[in-house]
C-alpha positions, 0 to 999 in steps of 0.5 A, spaced: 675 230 144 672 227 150 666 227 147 663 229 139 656 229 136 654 224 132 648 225 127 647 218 128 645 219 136 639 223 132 637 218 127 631 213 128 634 207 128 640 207 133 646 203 130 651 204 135 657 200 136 660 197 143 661 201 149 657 207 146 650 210 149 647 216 145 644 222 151 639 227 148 639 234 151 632 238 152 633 245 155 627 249 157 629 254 159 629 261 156 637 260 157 643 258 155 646 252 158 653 249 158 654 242 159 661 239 162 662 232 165 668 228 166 669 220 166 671 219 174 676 214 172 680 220 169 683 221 176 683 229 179 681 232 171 678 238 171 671 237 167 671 239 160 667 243 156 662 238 152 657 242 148 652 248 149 645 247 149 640 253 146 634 256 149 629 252 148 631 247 145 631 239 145 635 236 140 642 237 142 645 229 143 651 227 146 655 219 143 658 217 150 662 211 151 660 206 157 666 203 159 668 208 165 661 212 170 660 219 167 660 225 172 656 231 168 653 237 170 649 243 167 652 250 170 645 253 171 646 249 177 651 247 180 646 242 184 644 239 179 650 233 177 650 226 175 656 220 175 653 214 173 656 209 170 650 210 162 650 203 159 651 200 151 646 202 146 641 205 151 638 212 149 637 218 156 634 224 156 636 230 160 630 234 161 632 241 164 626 244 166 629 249 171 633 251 175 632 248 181 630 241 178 633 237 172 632 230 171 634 224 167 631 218 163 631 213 160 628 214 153 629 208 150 632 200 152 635 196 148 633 189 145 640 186 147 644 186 153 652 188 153 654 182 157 649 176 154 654 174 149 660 173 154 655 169 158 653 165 153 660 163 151 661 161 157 655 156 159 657 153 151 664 152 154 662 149 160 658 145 157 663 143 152 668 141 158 662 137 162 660 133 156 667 131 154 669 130 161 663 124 161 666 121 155 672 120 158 668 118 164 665 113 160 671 111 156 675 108 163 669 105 165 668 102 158 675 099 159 674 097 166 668 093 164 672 090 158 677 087 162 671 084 167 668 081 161 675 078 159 677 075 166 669 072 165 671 069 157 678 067 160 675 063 166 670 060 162 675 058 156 679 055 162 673 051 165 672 049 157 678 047 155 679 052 148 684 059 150 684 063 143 691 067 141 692 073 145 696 079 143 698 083 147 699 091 146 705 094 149 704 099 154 704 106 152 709 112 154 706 118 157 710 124 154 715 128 159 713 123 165 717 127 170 715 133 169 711 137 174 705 139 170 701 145 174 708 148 172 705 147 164 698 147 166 699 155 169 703 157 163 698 154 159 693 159 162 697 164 161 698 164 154 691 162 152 688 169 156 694 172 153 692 170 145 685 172 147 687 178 151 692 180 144 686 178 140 681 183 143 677 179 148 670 181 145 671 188 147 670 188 154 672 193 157 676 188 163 679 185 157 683 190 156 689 194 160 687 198 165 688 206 163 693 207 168 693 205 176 689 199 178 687 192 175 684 188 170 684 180 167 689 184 162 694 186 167 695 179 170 697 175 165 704 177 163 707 178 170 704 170 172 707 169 165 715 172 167 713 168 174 712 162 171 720 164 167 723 165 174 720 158 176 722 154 170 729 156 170 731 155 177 727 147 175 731 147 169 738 149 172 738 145 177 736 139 173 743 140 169 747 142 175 746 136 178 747 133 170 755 135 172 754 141 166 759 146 165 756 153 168 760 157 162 757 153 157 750 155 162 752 161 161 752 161 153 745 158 153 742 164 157 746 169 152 743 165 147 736 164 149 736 172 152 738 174 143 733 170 141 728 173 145 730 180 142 730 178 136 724 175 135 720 181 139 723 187 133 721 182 128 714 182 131 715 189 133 716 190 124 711 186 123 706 192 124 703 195 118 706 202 115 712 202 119 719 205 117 725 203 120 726 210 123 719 209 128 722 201 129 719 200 136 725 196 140 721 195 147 717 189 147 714 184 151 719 179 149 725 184 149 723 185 157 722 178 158 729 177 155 733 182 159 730 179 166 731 172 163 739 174 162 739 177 169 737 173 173 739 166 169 747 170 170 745 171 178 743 163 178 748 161 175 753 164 178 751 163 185 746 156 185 748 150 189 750 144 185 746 141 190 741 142 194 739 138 201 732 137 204 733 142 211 729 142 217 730 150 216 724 153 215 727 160 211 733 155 208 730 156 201 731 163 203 738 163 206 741 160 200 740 165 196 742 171 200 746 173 195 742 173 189 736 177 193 741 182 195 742 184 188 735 183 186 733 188 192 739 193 191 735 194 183 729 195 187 732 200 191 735 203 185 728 203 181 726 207 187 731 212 188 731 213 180 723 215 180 722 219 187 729 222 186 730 224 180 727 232 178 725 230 171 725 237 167 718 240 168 715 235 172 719 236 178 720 229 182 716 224 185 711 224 180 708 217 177 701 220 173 700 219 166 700 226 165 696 229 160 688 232 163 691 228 171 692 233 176 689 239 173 693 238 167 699 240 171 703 235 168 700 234 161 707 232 158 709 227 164 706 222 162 711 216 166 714 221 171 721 220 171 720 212 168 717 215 160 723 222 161 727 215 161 724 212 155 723 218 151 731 220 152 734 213 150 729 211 145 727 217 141 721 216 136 723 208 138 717 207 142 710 205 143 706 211 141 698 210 143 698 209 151 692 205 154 691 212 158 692 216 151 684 215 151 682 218 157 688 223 159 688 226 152 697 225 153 701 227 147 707 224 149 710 216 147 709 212 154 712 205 153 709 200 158 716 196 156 721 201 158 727 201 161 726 203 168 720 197 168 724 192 167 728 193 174 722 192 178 721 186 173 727 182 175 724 182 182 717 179 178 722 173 175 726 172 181 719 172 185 718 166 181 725 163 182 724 163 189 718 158 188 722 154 185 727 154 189 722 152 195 720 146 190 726 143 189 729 144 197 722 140 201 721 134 199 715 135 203 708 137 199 705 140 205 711 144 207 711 146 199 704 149 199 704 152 206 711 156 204 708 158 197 701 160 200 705 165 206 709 168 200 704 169 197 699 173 203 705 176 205 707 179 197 700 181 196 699 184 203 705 188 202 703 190 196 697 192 198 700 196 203 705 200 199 698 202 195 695 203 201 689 198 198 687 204 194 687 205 187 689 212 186 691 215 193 698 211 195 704 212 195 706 207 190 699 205 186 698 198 182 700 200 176 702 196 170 703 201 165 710 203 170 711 195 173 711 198 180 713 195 186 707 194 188 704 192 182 710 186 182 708 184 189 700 184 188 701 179 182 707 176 185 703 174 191 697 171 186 702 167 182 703 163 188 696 161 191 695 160 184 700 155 183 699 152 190 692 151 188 694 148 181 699 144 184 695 140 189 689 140 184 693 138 178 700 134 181 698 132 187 690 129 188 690 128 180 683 131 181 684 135 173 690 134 168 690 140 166 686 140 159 686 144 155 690 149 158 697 143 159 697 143 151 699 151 150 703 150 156 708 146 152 708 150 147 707 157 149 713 161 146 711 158 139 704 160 140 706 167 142 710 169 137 705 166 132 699 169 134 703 176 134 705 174 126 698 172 124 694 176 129 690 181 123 690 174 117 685 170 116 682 165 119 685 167 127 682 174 125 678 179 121 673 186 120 666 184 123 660 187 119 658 188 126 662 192 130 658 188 137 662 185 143 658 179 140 661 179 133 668 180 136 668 176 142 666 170 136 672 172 133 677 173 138 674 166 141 675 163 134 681 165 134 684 163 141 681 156 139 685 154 133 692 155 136 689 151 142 688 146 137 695 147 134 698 147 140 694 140 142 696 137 134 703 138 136 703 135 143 699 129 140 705 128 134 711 130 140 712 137 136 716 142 142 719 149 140 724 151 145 729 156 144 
């Protein structure tokens, strides 16, 4: 059901959870009115039925969830329509008092706001990296001011005559000095936004996945994070290619690390509760980061240069990796030919909507077009069964967002990122490094944004993540690259920021990844709020991304790194 009446839209008091508004009906005419209405971000849905109101009568109320704009109408006239986006805990009222007019108010204000939480949460976190920042400030200059006054009580015990014993302190070691550390500094945000995305981020509405088309915070991190895969593996192999390693024993590494990715992605996948082997889910985040690790560290290592020079070409970084972007490009042509060729059985071809209420209803078990068709034939029962779109297209068919057409498109993500790679490791040149990084990253997203024709809904291939499209891929693509440019001459570079608190999680994002995942529902990382509030479950979520910032700085500070 779309919408439902609740009794406690006609209490007295309102106790009414996040995203949630109550719409009190009042019918003043001596006949029966029909109310339908639709959410506008279920994409071409015909309007659903949501309740009849009596003649004479005024207490018919209507629970309406607030994330998405609501278009409602009563069909005593067809000029009378609504689309407003209705806000949390309000109370409206709907007075139809004839046919040629009709009305909406606000009957009641409520006394908190939905986004005063997530701004004081903020301004408390700013606060807190302001403060600290001037401790730190303070401390180098206590420190300088100390050697000033040790060189004016030297210079005065010279002149005197009396010199005291002085030991001296061996020099510290900076861990992992030679590490570019933008690198962690950016996979470090993504594991952060990553756990408290996980963890439910407050609540909010762009915290979370998007329903189907478009974007959201939640969308981006997991393609940065796969990027980051890319461009770290390209650092590491040529590191030990020109440490002599043997590729067959590189080859072992990469079947290794490809293993234990999937094994460690079905234990967390068992770990949820009252779940049976039989509906055992074996798509996953890890599984696909797995797979495309495996690809692509094979492509690299069979065809990467043992060693690579500094070129006056502007595309050498390019041209030396032909064979690899053929590959790449023919699993992107084949994912292509696969989704708007194939004539999936009640579908037809082409198809890439979440079925269910889209077009119509049309396509209400073609969730996925050929993608899901896919996923469903192979996996079974084995497969993620509550799609984000499930809430807003009411489908009743599985949809993994992991599946197995996706991951063609996303070797194209990782390999983006070993391109980056590629570039740091070719140019020596930090401007020629920046300059290149920020051109792919115009021309992938504008690319992207073209084949979506800039639109969510209307392009040929729509930014969609739930299907990892082409689209998809290179408008993320594209941001990972400014980003790292960014951060690079920031963090490297300039040495304007050292990347804390985001350096620490970075080192150790495969730990806090499966972590949090076990730990997710277990206290202290989580627990049921009293209140179901955007205030009570942003504390939570925080609190809970907070104490594996705190692990990951703890193991950082007594040299403690999970690889696998």
């Amino acid at each position: 059901m779309l919408f439902e009446n609740k009794n406690k839209c006609l209490e007295k008091i309102l106790n009414l959870d996040y995203d949630e508004a109550c719409l009190d009906i009042s019918n003043h005419l001596n006949q029966t009115v029909q109310i339908r209405g639709q959410y506008e971000e279920c994409h071409n849905c015909k309007f659903q039925n949501l309740t009849i109101v009596p003649p004479l009568s005024n207490n018919i109320s209507l629970l309406i969830n607030t994330r998405s704009p609501l278009q409602i109408y009563g069909d005593f006239n067809e000029s009378c329509r609504y689309t407003k986006l209705f806000y949390e805990h309000y109370r409206y009222g709907w007075n139809i008092t004839s046919t040629s007019k009709c009305d909406l108010i606000y009957i009641k204000e409520p006394a908190d706001n939905s986004y005063l939480p997530i701004l004081m949460a903020f301004i408390i976190l700013f606060s807190f990296g302001t403060f600290w920042y001037m401790v730190k400030c303070i401390y180098k200059n206590s420190g300088r001011l100390r050697r000033v006054l040790a060189w004016s009580t030297e210079l005065e015990e010279d002149l005197t005559g009396s010199s005291p014993l002085v030991i001296e302190r061996p020099p510290s070691i900076r861990k992992h000095p030679h590490r570019i550390k933008s690198i962690d500094v950016f996979r470090g945000l993504c594991i952060i936004l990553m756990i408290f995305i996980n963890y439910g981020g407050g609540q909010y509405w762009f915290f979370k996945h998007s329903v189907w088309n478009g974007l959201t915070i939640a969308d981006l991190v997991f393609p940065w994070f796969m990027w980051i895969m890319g461009l770290s593996l390209t650092i590491s192999l040529q590191n030990k290619l020109r440490r002599a390693v043997p590729r067959r024993t590189l080859v072992f590494q990469v079947i290794r690390r490809t293993l234990l990715l999937i094994f460690l992605g079905i234990v967390i996948n068992s770990s949820k509760h009252n779940l049976t082997i039989a509906k055992l889910r074996l798509p996953g985040v890890l599984q696909r980061i797995g797979v495309t690790y495996l690809i692509v560290g094979m492509l690299e290592i069979i065809f990467t240069k043992r060693i690579e020079i500094d070129s006056i070409s502007c595309v050498y970084d390019i041209t030396q990796a032909w064979p690899q972007w053929l590959f790449v490009s023919m699993l992107v042509a084949i994912h292509t030919c696969i989704t708007f060729l194939v004539n999936v059985p009640g579908c037809g071809k082409g198809y890439l909507g979440p079925g269910g209420l889209d077009d119509g209803g049309s396509y209400f078990n073609c969730t996925g077009g050929a993608a899901g068709y896919i996923d469903r034939q192979v996996f079974g029962e084995h497969m993620y069964k509550h799609p984000a779109c499930q809430r807003v297209y009411e489908n009743n068919v599985y949809f993994d967002p992991e599946g197995i057409l996706g991951t063609l498109t996303a070797v194209l993500t990782v390999y983006l990122g070993v391109q980056a790679g590629r570039t740091l490791n070719t140019y020596q040149n930090v401007k020629a490094k920046s300059i290149r990084w920020i051109v792919w990253g115009c021309v992938t997203g504008l690319l992207g944004g073209a084949l979506s024709t800039f639109s969510m809904n209307n392009g040929p291939i729509p930014v969609n993540k739930q299907l990892w499209s082409l689209s998809f891929v290179l408008v993320t693509g594209g941001m990972a690259f400014v980003i790292l440019a960014f951060l690079f001459i920031i963090v490297d570079i300039l040495r304007k920021w050292g990347g804390r608190p985001f350096f620490y999680p970075g080192m150790n994002a495969i730990f806090l990844y499966v972590g949090h995942e076990l730990l997710r529902n277990t206290f202290p990382f989580g627990w049921i709020p009293t209140a179901q509030t955007h205030a009570a479950y942003l504390f939570m979520n925080l609190w809970g991304t907070g104490l594996w910032v705190a692990i990951s700085i703890y193991l950082y500070k007594h040299d403690t790194f999970f690889t696998i």
